[in-house]
PQR file of N, CA, C, O and H, with PARSE charges and radii, in Angstrom:
ATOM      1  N   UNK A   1    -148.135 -27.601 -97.475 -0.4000 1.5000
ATOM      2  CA  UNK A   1    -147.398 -26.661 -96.598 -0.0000 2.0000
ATOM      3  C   UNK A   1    -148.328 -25.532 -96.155  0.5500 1.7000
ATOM      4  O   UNK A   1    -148.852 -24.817 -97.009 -0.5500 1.4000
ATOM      5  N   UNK A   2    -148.534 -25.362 -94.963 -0.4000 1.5000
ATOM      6  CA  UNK A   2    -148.782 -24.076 -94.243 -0.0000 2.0000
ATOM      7  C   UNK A   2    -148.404 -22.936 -94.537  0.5500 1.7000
ATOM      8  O   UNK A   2    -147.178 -22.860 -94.458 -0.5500 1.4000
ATOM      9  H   UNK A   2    -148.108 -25.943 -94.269  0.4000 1.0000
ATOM     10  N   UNK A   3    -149.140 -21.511 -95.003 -0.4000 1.5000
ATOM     11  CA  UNK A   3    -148.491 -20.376 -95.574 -0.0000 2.0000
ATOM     12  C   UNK A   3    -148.216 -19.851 -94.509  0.5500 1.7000
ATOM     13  O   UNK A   3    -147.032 -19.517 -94.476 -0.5500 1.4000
ATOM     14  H   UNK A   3    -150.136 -21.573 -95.067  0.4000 1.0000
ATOM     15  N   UNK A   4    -148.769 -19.621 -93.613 -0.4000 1.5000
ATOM     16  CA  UNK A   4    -148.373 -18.693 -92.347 -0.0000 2.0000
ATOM     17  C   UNK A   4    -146.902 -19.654 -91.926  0.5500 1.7000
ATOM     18  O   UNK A   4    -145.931 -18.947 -91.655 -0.5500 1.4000
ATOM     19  H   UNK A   4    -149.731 -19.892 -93.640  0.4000 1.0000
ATOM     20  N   UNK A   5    -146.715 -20.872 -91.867 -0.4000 1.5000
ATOM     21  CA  UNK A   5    -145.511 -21.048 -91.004 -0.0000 2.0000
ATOM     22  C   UNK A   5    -144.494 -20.976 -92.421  0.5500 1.7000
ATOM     23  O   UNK A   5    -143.432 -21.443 -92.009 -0.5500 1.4000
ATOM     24  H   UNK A   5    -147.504 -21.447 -92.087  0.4000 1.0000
ATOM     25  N   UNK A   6    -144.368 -20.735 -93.408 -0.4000 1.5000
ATOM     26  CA  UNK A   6    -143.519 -20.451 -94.352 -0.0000 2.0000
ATOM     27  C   UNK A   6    -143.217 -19.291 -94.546  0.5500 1.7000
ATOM     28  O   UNK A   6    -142.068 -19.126 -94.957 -0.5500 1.4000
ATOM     29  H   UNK A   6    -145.231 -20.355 -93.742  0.4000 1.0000
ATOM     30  N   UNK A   7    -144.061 -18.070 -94.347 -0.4000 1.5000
ATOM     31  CA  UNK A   7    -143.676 -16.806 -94.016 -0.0000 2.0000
ATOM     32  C   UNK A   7    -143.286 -16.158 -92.826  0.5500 1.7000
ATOM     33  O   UNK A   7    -142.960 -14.980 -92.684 -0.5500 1.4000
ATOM     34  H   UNK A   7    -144.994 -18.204 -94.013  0.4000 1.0000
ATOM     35  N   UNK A   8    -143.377 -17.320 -91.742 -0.4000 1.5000
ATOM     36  CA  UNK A   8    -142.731 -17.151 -90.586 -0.0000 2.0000
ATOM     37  C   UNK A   8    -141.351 -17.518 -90.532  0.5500 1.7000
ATOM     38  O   UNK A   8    -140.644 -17.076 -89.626 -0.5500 1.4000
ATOM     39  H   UNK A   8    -143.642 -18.278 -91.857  0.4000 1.0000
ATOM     40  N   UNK A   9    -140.827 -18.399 -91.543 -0.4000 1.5000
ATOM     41  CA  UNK A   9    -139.959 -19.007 -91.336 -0.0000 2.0000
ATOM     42  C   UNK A   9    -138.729 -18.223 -92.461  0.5500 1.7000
ATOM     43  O   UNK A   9    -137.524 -18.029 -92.307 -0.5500 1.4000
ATOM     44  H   UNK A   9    -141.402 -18.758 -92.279  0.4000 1.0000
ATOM     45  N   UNK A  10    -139.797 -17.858 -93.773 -0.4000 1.5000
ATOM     46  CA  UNK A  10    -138.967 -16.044 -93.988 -0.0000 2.0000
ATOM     47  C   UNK A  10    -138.498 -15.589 -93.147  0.5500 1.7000
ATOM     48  O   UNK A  10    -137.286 -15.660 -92.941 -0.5500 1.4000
ATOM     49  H   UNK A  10    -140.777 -18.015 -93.899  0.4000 1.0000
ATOM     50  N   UNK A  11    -139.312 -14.991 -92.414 -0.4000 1.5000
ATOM     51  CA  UNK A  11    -139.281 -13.772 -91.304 -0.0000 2.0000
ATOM     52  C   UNK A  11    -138.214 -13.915 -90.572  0.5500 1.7000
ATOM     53  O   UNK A  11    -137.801 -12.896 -90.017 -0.5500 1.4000
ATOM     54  H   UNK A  11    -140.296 -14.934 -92.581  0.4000 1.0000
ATOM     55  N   UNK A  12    -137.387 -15.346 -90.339 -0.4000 1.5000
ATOM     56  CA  UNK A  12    -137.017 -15.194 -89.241 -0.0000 2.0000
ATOM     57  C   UNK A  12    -135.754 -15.481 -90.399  0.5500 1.7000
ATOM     58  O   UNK A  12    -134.707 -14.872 -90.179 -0.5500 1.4000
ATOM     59  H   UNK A  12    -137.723 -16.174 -90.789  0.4000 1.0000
ATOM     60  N   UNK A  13    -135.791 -16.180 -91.350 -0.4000 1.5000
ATOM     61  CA  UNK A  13    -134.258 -16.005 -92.027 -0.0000 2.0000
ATOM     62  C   UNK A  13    -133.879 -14.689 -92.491  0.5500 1.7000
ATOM     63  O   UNK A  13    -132.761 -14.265 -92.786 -0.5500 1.4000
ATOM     64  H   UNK A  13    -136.642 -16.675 -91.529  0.4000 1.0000
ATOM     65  N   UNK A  14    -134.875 -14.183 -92.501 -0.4000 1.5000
ATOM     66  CA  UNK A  14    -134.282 -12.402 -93.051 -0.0000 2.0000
ATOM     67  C   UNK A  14    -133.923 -11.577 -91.946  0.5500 1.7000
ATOM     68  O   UNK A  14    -133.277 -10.532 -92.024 -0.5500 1.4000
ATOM     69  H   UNK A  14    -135.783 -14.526 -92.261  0.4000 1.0000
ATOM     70  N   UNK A  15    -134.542 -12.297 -90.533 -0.4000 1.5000
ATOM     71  CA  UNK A  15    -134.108 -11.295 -89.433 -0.0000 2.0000
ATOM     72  C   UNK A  15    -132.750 -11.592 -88.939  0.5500 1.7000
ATOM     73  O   UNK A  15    -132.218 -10.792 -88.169 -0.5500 1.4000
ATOM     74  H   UNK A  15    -135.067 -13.146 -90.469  0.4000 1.0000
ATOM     75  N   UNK A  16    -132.087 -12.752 -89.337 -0.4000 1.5000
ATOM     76  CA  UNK A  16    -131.057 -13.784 -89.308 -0.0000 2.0000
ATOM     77  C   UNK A  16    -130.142 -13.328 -89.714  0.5500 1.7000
ATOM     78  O   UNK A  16    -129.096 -13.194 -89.079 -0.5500 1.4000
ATOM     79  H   UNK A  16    -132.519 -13.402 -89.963  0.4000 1.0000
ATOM     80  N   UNK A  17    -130.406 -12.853 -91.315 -0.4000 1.5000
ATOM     81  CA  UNK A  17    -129.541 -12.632 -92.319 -0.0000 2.0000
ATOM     82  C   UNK A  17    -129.125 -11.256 -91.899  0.5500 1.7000
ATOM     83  O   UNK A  17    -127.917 -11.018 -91.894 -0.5500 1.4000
ATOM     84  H   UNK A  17    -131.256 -12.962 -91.831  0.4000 1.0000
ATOM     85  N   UNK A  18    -130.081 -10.195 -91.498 -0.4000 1.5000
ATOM     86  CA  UNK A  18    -129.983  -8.957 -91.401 -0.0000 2.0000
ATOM     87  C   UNK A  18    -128.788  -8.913 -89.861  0.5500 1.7000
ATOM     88  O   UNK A  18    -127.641  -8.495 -90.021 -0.5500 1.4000
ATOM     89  H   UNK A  18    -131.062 -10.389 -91.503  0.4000 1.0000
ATOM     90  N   UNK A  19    -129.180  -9.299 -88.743 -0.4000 1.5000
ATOM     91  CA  UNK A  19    -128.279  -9.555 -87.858 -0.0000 2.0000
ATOM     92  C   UNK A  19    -127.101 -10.007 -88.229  0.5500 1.7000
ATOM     93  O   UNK A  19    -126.138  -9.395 -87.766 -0.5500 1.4000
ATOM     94  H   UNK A  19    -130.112  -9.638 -88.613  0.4000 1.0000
ATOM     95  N   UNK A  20    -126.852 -11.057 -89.052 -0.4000 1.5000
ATOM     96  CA  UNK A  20    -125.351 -11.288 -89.400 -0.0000 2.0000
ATOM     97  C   UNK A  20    -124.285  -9.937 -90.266  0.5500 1.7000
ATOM     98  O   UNK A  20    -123.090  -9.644 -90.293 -0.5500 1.4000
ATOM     99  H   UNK A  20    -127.634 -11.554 -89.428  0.4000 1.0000
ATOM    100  N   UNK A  21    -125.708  -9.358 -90.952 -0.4000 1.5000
ATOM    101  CA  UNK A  21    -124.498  -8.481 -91.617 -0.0000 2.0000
ATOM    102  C   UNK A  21    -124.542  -7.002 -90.453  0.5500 1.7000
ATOM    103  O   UNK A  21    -123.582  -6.252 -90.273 -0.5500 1.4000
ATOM    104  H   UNK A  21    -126.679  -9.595 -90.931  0.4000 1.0000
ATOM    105  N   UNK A  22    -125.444  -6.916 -90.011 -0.4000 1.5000
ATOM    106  CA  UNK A  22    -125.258  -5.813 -88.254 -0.0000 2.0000
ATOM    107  C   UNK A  22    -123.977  -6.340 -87.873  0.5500 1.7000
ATOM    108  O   UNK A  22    -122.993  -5.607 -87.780 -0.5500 1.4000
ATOM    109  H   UNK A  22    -126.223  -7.525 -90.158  0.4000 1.0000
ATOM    110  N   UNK A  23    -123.940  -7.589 -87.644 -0.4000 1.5000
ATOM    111  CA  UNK A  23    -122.425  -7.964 -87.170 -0.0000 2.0000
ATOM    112  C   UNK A  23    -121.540  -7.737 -87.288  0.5500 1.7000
ATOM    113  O   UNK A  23    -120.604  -7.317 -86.607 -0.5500 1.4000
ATOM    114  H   UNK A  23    -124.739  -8.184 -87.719  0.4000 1.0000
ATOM    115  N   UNK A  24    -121.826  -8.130 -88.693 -0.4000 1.5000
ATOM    116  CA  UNK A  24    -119.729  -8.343 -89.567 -0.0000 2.0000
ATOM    117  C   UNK A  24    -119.544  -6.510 -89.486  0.5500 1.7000
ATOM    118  O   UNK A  24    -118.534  -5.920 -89.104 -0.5500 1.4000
ATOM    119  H   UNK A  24    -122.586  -8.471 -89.246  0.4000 1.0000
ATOM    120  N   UNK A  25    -120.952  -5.830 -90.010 -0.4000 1.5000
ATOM    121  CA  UNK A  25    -120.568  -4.413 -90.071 -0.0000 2.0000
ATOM    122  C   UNK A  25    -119.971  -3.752 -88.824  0.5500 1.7000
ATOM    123  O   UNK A  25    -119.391  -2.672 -88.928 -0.5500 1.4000
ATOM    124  H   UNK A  25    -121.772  -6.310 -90.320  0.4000 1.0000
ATOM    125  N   UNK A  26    -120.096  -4.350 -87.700 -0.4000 1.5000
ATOM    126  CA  UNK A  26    -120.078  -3.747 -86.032 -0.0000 2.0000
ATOM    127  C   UNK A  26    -118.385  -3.768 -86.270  0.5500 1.7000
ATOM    128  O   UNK A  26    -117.553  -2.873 -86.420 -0.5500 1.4000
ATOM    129  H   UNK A  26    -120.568  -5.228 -87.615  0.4000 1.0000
ATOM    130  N   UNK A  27    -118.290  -5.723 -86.213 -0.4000 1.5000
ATOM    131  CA  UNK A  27    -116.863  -5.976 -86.903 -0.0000 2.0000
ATOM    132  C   UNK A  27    -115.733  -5.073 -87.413  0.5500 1.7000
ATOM    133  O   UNK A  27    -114.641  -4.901 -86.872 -0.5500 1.4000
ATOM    134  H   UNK A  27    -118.966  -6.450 -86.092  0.4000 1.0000
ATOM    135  N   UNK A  28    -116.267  -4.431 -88.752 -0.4000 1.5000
ATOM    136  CA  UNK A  28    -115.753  -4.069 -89.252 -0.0000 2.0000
ATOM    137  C   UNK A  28    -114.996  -2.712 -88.368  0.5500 1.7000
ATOM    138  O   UNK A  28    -113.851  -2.465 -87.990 -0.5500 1.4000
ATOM    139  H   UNK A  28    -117.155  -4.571 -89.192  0.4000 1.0000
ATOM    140  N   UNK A  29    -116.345  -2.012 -88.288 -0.4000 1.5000
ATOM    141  CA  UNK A  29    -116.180  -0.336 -87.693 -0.0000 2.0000
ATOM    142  C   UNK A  29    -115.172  -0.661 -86.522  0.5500 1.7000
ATOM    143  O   UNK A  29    -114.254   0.112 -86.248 -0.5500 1.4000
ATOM    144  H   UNK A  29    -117.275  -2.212 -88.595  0.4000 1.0000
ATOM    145  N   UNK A  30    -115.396  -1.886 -85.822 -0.4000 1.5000
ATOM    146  CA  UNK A  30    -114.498  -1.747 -84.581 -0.0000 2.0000
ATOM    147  C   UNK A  30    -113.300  -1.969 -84.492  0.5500 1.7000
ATOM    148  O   UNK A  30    -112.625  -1.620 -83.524 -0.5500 1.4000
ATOM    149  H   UNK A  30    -116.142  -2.514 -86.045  0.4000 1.0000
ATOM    150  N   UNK A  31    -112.755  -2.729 -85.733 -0.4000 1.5000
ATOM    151  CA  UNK A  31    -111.334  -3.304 -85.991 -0.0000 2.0000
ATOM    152  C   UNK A  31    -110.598  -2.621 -86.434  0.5500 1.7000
ATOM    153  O   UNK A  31    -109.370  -2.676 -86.363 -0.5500 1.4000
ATOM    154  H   UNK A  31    -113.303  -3.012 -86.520  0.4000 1.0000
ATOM    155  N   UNK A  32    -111.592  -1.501 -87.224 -0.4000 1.5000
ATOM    156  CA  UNK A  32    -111.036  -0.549 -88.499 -0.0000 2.0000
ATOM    157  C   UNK A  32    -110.446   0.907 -87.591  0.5500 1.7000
ATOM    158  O   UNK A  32    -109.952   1.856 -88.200 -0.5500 1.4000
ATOM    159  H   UNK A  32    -112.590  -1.456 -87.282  0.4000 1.0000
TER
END
């Protein structure tokens, strides 16, 4: 395995993960 495309592929599940909970939080504030 390639280290650079495995820490790319971090990168992009944490930028993933981080956007989903931006979401649900947007979610939240706006429903609430």
């Amino acid at each position: 395995m390639d280290l650079r495309i495995l820490k790319a592929e971090m990168i992009v599940h944490i930028y993933t993960a981080v956007g989903v909970g931006v979401a649900i939080l947007s979610f939240i504030k706006f429903f609430s």
